[in-house]
DSSP file (Angstrom, degrees, kcal/mol; ACC not computed):
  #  RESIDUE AA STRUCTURE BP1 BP2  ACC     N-H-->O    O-->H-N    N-H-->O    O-->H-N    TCO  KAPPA ALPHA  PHI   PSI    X-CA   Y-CA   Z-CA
    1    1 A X              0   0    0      0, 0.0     2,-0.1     0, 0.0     0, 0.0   0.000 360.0 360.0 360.0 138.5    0.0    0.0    0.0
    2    2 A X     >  -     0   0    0      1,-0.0     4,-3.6     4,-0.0     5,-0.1  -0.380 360.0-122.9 -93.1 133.4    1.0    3.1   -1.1
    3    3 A X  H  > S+     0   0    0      2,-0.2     4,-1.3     1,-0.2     5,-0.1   0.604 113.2  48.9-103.5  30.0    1.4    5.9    1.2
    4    4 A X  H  > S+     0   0    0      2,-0.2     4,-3.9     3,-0.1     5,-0.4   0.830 114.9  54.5 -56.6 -57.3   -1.0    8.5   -0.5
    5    5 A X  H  > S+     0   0    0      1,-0.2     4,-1.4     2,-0.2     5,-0.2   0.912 110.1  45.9 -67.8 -37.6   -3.4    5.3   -0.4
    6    6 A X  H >X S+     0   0    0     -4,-3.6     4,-1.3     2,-0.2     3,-1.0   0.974 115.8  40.9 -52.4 -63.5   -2.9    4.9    3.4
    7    7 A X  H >X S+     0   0    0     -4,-1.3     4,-2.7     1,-0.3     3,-1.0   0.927 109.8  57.2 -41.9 -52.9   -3.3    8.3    4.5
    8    8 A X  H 3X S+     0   0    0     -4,-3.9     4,-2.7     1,-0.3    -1,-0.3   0.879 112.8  42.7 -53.8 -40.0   -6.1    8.7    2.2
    9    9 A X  H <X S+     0   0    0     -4,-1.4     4,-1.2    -3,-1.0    -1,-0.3   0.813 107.7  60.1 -83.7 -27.7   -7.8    5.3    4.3
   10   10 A X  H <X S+     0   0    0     -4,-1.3     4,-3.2    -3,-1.0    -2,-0.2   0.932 103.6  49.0 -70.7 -54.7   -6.7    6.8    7.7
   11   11 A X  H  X>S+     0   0    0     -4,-2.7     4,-1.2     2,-0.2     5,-0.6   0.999 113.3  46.7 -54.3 -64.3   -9.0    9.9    6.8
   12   12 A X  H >X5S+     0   0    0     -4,-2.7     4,-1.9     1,-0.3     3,-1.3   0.618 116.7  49.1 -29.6 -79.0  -12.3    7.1    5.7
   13   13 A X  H 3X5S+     0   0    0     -4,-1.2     4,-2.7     1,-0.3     5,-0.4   0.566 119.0  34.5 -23.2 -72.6  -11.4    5.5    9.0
   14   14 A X  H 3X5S+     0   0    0     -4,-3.2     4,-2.6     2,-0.2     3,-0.4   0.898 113.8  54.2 -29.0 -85.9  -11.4    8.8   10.9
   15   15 A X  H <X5S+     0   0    0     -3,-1.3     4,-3.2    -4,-1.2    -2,-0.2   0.896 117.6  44.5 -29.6 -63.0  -14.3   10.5    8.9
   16   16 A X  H  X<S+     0   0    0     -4,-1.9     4,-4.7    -5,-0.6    -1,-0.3   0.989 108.9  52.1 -54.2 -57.6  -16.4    7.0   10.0
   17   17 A X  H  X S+     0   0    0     -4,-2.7     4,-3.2    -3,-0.4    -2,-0.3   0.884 112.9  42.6 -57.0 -47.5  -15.4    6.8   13.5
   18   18 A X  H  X S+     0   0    0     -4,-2.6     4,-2.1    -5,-0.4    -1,-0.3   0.967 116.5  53.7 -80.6 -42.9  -16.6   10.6   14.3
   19   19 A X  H  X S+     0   0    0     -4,-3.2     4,-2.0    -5,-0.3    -2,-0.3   0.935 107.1  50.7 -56.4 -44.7  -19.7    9.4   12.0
   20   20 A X  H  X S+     0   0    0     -4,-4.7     4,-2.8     1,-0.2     5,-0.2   0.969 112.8  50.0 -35.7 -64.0  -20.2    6.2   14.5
   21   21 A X  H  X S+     0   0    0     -4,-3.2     4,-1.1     1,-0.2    -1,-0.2   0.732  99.7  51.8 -56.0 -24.2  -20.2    8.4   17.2
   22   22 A X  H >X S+     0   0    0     -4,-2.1     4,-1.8    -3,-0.2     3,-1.3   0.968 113.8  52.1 -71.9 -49.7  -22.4   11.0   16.4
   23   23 A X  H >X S+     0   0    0     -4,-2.0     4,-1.1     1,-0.3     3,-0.9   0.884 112.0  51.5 -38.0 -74.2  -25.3    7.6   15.6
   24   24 A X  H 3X S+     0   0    0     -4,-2.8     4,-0.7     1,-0.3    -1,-0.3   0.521 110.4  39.5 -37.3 -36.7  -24.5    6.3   19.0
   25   25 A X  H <X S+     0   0    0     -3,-1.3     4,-2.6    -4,-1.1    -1,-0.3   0.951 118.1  51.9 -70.5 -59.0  -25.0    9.2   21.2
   26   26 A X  H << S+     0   0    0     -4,-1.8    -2,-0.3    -3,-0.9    -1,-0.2   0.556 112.0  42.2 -86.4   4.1  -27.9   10.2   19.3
   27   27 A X  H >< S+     0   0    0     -4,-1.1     3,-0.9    -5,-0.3    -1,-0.3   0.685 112.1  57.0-105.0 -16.9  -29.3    6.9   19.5
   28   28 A X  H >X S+     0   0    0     -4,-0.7     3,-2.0    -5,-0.4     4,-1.2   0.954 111.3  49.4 -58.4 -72.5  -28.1    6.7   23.9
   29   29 A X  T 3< S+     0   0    0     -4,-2.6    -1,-0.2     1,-0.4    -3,-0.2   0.457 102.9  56.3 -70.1   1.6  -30.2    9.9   24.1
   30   30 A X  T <4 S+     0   0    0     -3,-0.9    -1,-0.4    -5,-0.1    -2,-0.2   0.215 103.2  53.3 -35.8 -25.5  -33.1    8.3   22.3
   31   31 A X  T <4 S-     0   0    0     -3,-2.0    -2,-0.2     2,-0.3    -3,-0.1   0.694 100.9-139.9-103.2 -58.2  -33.1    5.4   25.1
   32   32 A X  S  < S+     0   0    0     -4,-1.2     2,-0.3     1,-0.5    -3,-0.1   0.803  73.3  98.1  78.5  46.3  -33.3    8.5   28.0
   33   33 A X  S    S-     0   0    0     -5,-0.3    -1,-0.5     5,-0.0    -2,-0.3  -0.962  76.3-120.7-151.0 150.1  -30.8    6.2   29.9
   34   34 A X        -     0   0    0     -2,-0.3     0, 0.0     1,-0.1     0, 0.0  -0.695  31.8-116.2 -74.8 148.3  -27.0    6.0   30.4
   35   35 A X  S >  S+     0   0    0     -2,-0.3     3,-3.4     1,-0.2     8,-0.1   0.986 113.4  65.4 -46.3 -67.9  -25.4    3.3   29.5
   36   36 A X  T 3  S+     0   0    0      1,-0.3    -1,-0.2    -3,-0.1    -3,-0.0   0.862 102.8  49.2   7.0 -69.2  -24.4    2.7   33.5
   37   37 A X  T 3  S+     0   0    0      0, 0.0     2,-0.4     0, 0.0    -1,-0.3   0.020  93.4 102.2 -95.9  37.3  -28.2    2.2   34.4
   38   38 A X  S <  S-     0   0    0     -3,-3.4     3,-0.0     1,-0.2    -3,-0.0  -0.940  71.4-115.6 -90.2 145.1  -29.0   -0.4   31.7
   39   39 A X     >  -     0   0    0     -2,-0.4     4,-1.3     4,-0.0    -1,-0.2   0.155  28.5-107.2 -50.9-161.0  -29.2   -3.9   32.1
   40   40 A X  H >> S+     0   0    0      2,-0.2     3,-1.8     3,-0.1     4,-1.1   0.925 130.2  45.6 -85.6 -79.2  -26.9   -6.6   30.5
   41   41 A X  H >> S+     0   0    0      1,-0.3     3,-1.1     2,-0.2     4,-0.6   0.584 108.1  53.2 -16.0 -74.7  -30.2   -7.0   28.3
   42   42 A X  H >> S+     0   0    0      1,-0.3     3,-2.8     2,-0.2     4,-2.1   0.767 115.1  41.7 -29.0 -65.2  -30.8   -3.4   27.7
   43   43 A X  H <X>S+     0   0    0     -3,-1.8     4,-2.4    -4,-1.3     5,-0.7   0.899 108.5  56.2 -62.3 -35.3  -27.3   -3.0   26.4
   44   44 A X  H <<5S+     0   0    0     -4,-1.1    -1,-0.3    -3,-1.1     4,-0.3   0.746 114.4  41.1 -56.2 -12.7  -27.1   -6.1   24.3
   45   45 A X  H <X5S+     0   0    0     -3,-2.8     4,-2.5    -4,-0.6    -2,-0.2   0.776 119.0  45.8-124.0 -50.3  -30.3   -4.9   22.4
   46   46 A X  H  X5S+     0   0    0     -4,-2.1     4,-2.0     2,-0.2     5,-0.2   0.967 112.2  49.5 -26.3 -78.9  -29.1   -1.3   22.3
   47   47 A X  H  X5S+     0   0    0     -4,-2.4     4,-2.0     2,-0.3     5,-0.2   0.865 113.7  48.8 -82.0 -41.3  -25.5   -2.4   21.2
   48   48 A X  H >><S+     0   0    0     -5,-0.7     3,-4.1    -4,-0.3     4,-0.6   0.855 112.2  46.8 -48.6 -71.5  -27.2   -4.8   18.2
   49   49 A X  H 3X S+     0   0    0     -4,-2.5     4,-2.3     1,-0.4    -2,-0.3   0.531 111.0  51.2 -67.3 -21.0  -29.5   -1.9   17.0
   50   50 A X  H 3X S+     0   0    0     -4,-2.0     4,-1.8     2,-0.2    -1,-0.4   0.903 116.1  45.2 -59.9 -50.2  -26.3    0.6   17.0
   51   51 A X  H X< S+     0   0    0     -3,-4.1     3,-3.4    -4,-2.0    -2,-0.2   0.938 116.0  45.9 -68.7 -84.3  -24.4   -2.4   14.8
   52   52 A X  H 3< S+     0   0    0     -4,-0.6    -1,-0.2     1,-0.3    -2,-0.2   0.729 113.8  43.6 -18.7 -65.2  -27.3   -2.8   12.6
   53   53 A X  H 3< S+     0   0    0     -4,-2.3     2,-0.5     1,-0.2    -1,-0.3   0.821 113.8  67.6 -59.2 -24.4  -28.1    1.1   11.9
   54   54 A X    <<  +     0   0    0     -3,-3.4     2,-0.9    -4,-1.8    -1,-0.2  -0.656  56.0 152.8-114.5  96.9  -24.4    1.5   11.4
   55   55 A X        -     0   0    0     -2,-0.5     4,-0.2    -3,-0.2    -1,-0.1  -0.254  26.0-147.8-124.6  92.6  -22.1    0.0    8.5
   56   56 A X    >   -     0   0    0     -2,-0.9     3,-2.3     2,-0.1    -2,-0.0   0.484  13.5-134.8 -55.1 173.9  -19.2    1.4    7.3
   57   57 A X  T 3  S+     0   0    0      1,-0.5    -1,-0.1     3,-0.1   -45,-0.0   0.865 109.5  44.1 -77.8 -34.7  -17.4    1.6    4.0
   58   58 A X  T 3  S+     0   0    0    -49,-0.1    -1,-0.5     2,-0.1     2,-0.4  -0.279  84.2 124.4 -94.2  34.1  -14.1    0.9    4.9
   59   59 A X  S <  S+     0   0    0     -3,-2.3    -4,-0.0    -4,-0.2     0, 0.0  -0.913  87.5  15.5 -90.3 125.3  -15.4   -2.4    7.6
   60   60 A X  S >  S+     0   0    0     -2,-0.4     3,-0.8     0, 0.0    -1,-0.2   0.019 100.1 105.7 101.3 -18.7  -13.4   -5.4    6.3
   61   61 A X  T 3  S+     0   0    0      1,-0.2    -2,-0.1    -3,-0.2    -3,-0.0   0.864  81.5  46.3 -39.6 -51.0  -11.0   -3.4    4.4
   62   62 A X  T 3  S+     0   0    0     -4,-0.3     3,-0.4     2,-0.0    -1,-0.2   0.509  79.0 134.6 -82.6 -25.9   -8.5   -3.9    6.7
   63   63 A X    <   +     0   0    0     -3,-0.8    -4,-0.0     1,-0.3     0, 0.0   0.034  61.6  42.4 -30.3 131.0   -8.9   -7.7    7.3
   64   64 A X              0   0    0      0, 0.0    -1,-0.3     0, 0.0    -3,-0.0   0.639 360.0 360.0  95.7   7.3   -5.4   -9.7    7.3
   65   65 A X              0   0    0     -3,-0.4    -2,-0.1     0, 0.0    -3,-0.0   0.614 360.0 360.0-149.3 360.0   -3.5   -7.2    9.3
């Protein structure tokens, strides 16, 4: 890999990750609860529907290193 093509992938990676975050908060504050004061449940069911709503472009890119 080339390093234009790395930086250039560092940015997706970045650019996604602040994109993750914004879903995730806005879907916490959607719940009315902190993570803290959920159950196991609560969070397992939470933490799917966060996977599910979110999938980025670069996921699997990276496989093999």
């Amino acid at each position: 890999m080339k390093i234009d093509q790395l930086k250039e992938l560092i940015r997706q990676v970045v650019k996604e990750e602040n994109d993750y975050q914004e879903l995730f908060k806005t879907m916490l504050s959607k719940t009315g609860k902190d993570i803290n004061s959920m159950s196991d449940d609560e969070k397992k069911k939470f933490f799917n529907a966060v996977d599910k709503a979110y999938k980025a472009k670069t996921e699997g890119r990276l496989k093999g290193y």
